[in-house]
VEXZA-726093 format. One record per atom (N, C-alpha, C): residue in one letter; x, y, z. Coordinates in steps of 0.05 Angstrom, whole numbers, plus 5000, padded with zeros to 4 digits. Example, Ala and Ser with C-alpha at 12.3 -4.5 7.8 and 13.67 -1.06 7.14 Angstrom:
% VEXZA-726093
A526448865156/A524649105156/A526449345156/S525749555142/S527349795143/S525850015157/
This chain:
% VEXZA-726093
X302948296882/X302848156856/X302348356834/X303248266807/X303648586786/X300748436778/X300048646764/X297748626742/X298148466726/X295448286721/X296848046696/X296648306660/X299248076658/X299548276627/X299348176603/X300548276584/X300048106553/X301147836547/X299147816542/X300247466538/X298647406508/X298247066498/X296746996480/X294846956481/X293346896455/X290946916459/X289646696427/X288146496430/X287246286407/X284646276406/X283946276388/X280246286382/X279446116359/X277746016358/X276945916336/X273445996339/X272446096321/X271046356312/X268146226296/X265446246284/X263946196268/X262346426271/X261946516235/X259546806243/X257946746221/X255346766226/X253246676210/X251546866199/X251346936181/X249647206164/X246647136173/X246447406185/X243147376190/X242547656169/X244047866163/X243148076142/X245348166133/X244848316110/X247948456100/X249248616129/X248348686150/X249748806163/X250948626185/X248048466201/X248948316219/X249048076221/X250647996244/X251347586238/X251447516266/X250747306269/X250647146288/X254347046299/X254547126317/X257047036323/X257646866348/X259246646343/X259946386360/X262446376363/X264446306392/X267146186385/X268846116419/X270146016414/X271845846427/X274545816437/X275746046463/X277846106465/X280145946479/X282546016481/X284446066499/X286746186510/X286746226524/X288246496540/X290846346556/X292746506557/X295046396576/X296146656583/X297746786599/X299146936614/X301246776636/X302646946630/X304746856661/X305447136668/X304847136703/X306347226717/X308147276738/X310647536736/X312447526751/X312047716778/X311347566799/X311847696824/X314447816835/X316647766822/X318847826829/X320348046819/X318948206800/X320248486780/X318548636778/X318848816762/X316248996754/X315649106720/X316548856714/X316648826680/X313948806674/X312148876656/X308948906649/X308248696628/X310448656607/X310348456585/X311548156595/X310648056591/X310047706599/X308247486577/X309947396555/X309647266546/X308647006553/X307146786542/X305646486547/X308046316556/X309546386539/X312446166537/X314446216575/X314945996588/X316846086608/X318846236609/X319546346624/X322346476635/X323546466653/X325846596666/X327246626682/X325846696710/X324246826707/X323147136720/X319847026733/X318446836712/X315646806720/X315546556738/X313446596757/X313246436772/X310746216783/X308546346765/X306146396760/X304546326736/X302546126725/X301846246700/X297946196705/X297446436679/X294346426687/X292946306663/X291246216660/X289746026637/X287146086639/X285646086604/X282746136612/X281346076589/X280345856601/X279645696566/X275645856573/X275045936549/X271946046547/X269846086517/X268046036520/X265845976508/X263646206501/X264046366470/X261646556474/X259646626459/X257846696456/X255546856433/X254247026436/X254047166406/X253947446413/X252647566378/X252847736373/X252647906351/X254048106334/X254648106317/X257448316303/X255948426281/X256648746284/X255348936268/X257049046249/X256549006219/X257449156196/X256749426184/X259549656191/X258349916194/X257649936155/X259149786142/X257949806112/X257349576099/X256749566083/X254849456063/X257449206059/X258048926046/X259248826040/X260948936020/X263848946023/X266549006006/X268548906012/X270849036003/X273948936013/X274348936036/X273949196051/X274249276078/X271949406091/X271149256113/X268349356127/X269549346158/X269149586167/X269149576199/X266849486212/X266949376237/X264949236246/X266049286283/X263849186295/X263649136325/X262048966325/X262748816358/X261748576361/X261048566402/X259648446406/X258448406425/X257848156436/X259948016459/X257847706461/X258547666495/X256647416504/X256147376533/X256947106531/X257847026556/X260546776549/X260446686581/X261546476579/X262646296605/X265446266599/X266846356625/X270046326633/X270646186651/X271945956641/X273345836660/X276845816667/X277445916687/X280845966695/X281345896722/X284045876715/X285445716746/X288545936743/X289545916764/X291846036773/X293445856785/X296045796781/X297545596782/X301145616785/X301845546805/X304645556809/X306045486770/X307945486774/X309345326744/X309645026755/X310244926774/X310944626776/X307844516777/X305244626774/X303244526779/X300744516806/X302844586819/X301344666851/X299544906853/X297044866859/X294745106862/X295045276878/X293545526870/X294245826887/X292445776911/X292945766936/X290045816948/X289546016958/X286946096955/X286446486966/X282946406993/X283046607001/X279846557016/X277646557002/X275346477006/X273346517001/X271246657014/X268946697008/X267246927024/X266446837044/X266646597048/X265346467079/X268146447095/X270746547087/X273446487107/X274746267099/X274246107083/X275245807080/X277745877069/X278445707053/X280945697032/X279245527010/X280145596982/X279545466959/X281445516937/X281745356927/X284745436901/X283045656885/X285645796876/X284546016862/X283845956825/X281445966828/X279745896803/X277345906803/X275845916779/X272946036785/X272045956764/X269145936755/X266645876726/X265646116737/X265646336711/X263946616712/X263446676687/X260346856685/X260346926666/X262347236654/X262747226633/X264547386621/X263047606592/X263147806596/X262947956570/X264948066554/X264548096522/X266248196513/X265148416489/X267048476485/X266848736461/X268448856442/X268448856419/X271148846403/X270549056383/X271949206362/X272349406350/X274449316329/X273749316306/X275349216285/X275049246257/X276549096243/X275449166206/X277348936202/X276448926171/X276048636155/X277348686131/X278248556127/X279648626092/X278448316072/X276848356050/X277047996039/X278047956016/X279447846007/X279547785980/X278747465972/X277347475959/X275947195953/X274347135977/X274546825982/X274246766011/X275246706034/X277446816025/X279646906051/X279547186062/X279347196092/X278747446107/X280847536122/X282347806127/X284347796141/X282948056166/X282548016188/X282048296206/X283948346228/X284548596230/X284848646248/X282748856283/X283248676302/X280648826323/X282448826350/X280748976363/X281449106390/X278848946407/X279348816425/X277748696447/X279048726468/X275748816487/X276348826519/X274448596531/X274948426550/X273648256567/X273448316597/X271548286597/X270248346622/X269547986646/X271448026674/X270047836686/X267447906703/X265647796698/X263647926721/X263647956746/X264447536758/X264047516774/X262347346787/X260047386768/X257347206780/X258146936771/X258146816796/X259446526788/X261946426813/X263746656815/X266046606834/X265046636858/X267346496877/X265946546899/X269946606917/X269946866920/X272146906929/X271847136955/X274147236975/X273647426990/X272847686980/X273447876991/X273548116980/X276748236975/X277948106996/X280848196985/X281648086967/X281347726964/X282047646939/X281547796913/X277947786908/X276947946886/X278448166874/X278848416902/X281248606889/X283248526892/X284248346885/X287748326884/X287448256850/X284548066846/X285748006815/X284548166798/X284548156774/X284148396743/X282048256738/X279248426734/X277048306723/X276848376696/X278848466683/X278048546655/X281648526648/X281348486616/X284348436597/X282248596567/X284348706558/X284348926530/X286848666520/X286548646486/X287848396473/X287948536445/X290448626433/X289948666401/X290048356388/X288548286362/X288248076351/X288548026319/X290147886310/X289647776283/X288547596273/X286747626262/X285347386248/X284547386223/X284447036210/X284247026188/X282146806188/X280446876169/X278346796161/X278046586137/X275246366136/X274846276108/X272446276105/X271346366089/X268546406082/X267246026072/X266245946083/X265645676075/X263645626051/X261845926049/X258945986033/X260646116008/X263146116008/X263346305988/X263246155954/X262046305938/X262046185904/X262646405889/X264646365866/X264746575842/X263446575830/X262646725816/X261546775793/X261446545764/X260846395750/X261546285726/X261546355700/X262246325681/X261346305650/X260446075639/X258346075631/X258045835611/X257945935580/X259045785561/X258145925538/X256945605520/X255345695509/X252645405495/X253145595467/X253345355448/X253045385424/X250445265407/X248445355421/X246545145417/X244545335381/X244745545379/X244945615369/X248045695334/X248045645314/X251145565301/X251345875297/X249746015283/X250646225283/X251246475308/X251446435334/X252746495351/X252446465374/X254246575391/X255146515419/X253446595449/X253946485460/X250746675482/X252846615511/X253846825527/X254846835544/X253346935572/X252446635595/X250946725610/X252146695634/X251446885653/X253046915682/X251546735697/X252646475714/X250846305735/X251046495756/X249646415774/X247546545797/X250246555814/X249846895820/X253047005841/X251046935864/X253047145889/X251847115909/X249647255920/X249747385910/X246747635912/X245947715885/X244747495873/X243947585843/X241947835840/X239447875857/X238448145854/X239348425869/X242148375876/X243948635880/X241648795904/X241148625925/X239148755947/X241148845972/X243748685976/X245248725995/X244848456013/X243048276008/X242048036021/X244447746008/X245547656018/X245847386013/X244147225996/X244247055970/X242046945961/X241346675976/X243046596006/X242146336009/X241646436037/X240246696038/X238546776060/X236346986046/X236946916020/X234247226011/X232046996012/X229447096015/X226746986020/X225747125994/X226747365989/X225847475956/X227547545945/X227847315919/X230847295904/X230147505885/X228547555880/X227747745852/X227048045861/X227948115878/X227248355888/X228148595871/X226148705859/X227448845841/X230249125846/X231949215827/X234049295829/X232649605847/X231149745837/X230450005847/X229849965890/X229049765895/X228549605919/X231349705942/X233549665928/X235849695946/X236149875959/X237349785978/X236549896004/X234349976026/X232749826011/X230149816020/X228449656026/X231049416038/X229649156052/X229549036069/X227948806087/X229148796113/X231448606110/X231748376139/X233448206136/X233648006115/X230647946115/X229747696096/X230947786058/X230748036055/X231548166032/X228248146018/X227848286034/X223948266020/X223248576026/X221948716003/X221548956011/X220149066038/X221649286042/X219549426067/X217549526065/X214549506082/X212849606084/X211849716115/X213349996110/X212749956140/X210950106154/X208650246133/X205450266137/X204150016137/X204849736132/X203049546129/X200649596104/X200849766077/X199149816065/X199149616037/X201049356039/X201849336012/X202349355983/X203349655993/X205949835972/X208349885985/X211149715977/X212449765991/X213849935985/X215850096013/X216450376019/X218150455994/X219550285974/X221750425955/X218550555935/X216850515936/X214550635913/X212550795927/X212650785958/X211550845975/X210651105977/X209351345968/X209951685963/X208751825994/X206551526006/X204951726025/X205951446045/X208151456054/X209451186072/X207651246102/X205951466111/X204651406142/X202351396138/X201151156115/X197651196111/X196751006128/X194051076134/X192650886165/X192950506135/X193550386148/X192650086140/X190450006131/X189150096143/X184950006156/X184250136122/X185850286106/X184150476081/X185450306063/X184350286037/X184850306017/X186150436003/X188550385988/X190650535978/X191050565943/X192250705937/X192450655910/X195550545899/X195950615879/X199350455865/X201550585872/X200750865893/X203450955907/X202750935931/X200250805947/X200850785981/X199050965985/X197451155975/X196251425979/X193551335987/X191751476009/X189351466011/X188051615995/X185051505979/X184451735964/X182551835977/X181852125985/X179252235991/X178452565976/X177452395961/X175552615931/X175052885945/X172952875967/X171553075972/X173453255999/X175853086002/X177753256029/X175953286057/X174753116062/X172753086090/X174652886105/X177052796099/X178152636122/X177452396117/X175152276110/X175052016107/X174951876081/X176751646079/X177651566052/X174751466038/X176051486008/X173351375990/X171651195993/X173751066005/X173750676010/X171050636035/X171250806052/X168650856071/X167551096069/X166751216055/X165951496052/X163251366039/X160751386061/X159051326046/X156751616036/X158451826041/X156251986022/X159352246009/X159852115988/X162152215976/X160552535964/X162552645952/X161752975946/X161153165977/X162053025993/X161253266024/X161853456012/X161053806008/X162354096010/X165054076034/X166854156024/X169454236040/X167954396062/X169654416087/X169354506108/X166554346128/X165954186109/X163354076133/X163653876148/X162853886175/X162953656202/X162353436190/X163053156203/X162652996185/X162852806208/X160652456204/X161252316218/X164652126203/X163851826221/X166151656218/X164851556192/X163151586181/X161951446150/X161751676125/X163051846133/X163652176119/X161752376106/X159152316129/X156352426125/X156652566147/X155252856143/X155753066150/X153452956175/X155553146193/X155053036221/X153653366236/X150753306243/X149453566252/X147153506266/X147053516291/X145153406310/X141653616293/X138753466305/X137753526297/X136753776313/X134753966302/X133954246307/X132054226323/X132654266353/X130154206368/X129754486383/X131354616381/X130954876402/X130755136389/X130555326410/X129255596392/X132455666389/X132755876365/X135355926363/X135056266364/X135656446382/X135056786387/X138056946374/X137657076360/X140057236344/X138957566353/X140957736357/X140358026369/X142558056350/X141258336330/X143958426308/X143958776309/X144658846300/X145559126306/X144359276282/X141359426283/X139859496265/X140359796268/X140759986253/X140260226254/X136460336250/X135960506265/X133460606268/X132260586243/X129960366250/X127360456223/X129360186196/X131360046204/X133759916188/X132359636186/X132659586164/X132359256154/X136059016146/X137359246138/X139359106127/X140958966143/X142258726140/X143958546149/X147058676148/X148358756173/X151258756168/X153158596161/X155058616168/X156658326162/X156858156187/X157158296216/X156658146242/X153457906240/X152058046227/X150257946228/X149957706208/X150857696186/X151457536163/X152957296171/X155157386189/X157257116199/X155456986219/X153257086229/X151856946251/X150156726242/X148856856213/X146856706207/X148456406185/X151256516170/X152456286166/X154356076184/X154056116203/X154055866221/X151855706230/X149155806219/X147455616226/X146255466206/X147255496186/X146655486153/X146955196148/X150155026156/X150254826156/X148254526171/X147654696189/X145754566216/X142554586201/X142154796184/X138954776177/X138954636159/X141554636132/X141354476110/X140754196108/X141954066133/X143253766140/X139753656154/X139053826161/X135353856176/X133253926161/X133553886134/X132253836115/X129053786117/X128653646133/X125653566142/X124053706161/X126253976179/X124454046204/X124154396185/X121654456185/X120554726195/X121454896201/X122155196197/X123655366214/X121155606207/X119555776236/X119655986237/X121156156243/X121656306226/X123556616236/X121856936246/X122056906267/X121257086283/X121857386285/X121157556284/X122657826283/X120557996305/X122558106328/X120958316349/X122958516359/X121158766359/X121758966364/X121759136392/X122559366395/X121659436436/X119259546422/X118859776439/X116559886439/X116360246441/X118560296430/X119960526412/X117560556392/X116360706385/X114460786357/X111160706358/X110160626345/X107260586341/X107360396336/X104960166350/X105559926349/X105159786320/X103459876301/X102959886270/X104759836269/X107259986265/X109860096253/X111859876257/X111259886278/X113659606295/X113259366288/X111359306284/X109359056268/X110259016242/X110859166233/X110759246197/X113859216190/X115859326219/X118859306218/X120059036223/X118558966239/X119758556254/X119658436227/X116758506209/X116158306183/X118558336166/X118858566156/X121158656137/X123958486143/X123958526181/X126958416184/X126458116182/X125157956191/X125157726191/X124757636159/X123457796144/X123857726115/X126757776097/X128157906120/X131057966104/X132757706108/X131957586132/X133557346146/X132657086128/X130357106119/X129556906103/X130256856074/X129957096063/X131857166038/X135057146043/X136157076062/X138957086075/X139256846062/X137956666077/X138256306084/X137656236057/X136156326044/X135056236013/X137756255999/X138456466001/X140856545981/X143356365985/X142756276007/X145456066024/X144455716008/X142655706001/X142055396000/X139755256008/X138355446031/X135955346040/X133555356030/X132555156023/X129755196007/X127555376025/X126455486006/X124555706014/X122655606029/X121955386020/X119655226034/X119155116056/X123255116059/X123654996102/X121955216116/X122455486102/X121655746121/X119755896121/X118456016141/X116356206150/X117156476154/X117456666143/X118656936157/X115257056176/X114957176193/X112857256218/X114857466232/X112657696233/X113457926249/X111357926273/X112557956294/X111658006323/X112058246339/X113358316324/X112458736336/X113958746366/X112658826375/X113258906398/X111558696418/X111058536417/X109858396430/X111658156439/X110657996470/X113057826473/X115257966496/X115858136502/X118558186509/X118858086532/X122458016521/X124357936551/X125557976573/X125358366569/X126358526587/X124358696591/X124858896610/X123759146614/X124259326592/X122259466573/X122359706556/X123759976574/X123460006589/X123760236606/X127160236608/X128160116612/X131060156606/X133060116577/X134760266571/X136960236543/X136359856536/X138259796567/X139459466566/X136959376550/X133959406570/X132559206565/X130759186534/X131059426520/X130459536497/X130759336475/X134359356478/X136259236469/X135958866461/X135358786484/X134258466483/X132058426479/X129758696478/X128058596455/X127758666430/X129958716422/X130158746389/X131458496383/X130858286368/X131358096368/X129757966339/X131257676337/X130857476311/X130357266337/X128457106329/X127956766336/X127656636310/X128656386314/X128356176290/X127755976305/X124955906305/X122955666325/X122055336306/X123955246314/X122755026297/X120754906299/X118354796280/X115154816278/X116154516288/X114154456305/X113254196319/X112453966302/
């Protein structure tokens, strides 16, 4: 048996605007082919002949969705997509049924209820409300539904490719009007009645939900023709400057979170506004700094008989700067001890000096003088053995002990 071939094809069609691009699509076919088992001719017209002996029929039902690659005009290409029920029979010409097997061995005339997909490729031309397109559709039989052998199944064509003409009538369609009112004697007032998309959004007006959407808006709406917001901040995205701000904040007249002090958390919950830049901060934008409960030991690199702070030593003590400021209420002794290198007088007299340099450090940073105690401890205390370099070394040292 040849391949079934071109034949006709009748539709009657409904597509329903759900947005300027896409529409709801519905419609209602019929199909005819005849074929000739007896030649090897490929074209086979609906109408009889000489030659056919055979004809195939396939009346079907579908819905689906059709996509507009542009905006409404003269000519828009589009594709379309829909899922359908087919019903067909195969049939001698005098009327007598085909019979083929079925999957259980039986015999059953050849015909089937299946579902069917389709898919089409096309463009539109309109003038007024008359539409003329031309499209390319392929149909697909599935299957699910028939119940045939396996040899039957491959003997017949589960799919037909169909070029199509169609013409269209827009049923929604309205012109434009003039009215002109002389209600006024000394002159004329010429007003345009309501087109079809009076705020020029791309929306239909007898599907916009916001008819007044202003002109700057376009292209920048959803289906409904209502602006986008698609931070949820209500400022919508055509005014939008900071379009990925958290929701949960407070925004201003372009969408923007404000935060004064740059600590991350907006004004709107910032309950101790002016934080200094760079400081930890909780979720309420108060500087976030556990409290001072432990001894804090600093070892800095003094040259012999040396009081002065290097810079190693300087970056040590401003990392702790933020942590004593925020601890406002606790005490700090600063400690200063030495090995046991020199006369113990001497060494006594050297811890004071340094621990008074560290204190004058922190002062100069912000810390009130009054949090602090500078105390020299000499050589007394130690953590290591004097008798070795290493252990020398770890007792030259800063403590900062917070007072009980």
């Amino acid at each position: 048996m040849q391949p079934w071939a071109v034949g006709t094809l009748f539709r009657l069609g409904y597509l329903h605007p759900l947005s300027n691009r896409w529409s709801f699509s519905g419609s209602g076919s019929y199909q005819r082919f005849l074929n000739d088992t007896s030649s090897t001719a490929t074209i086979k017209f609906s109408f009889p002949n000489e030659h056919a002996d055979q004809r195939w029929q396939l009346w079907a039902l579908d819905v689906g969705v059709q996509f507009h690659f542009t905006n409404p005009g003269s000519f828009r290409p589009y594709a379309r997509g829909t899922l359908g029920a087919a019903f067909w029979d195969v049939k001698y010409l005098n009327g007598d049924p085909v019979s083929v097997t079925t999957s259980s061995g039986g015999r059953t005339d050849f015909a089937s209820q299946e579902v069917s997909l389709r898919g089409a490729l096309g463009v539109v031309h309109t003038a007024g409300p008359m539409g003329y397109a031309l499209e390319v559709e392929g149909m697909y039989l599935t299957g699910i539904g028939a119940d045939f052998s396996q040899a039957t199944d491959d003997m017949r064509s589960h799919g037909a490719v169909g070029v199509l003409l169609k013409i269209s009538y827009d049923l929604g369609y309205s012109s434009a009007k003039i009215k002109v009112t002389t209600s006024e004697p000394a002159a004329t007032t010429a007003t345009a009645a309501t087109a079809a998309d009076a705020d020029s959004d791309g929306v239909p007006d007898f599907v916009d939900r916001c008819p007044a959407t202003p002109r700057a808006a376009k292209g920048w709406v959803d289906v409904d023709g209502c602006p986008l917001d698609s931070d949820r901040d209500s400022v919508p995205d055509y005014v939008d400057r900071c379009p990925g701000s958290d929701s949960r904040w407070r925004v201003d007249t372009l969408g923007c979170v404000q935060d004064s002090d740059g600590d991350g958390i907006p004004d709107s919950g910032d309950l101790c506004a002016g934080t200094l830049r760079g400081l930890r901060v909780d979720s309420s934008g108060c500087p976030d700094y556990p409290p001072i409960n432990d001894t804090v030991v600093l070892r800095f690199e003094y040259a012999s008989g040396a009081t002065r702070l290097d810079a190693a030593a300087q970056a040590k003590l401003l990392e702790l700067v933020p942590n004593i400021r925020f601890n406002p209420t606790k005490k700090l002794t600063i400690c200063g001890y030495t090995d046991n290198v020199g006369a113990t007088e001497s060494n006594l007299a050297l811890s004071q000096k340094r621990a008074q340099v560290v204190k004058e450090f922190l002062v100069a940073e912000g810390i009130p003088a009054s949090q602090l105690v500078a105390t020299g401890k000499g050589e007394a205390r130690p953590v290591a053995s004097n008798e070795t370099t290493e252990g020398r070394a770890l007792n030259r040292r800063i403590e900062i002990v917070p007072m009980k």
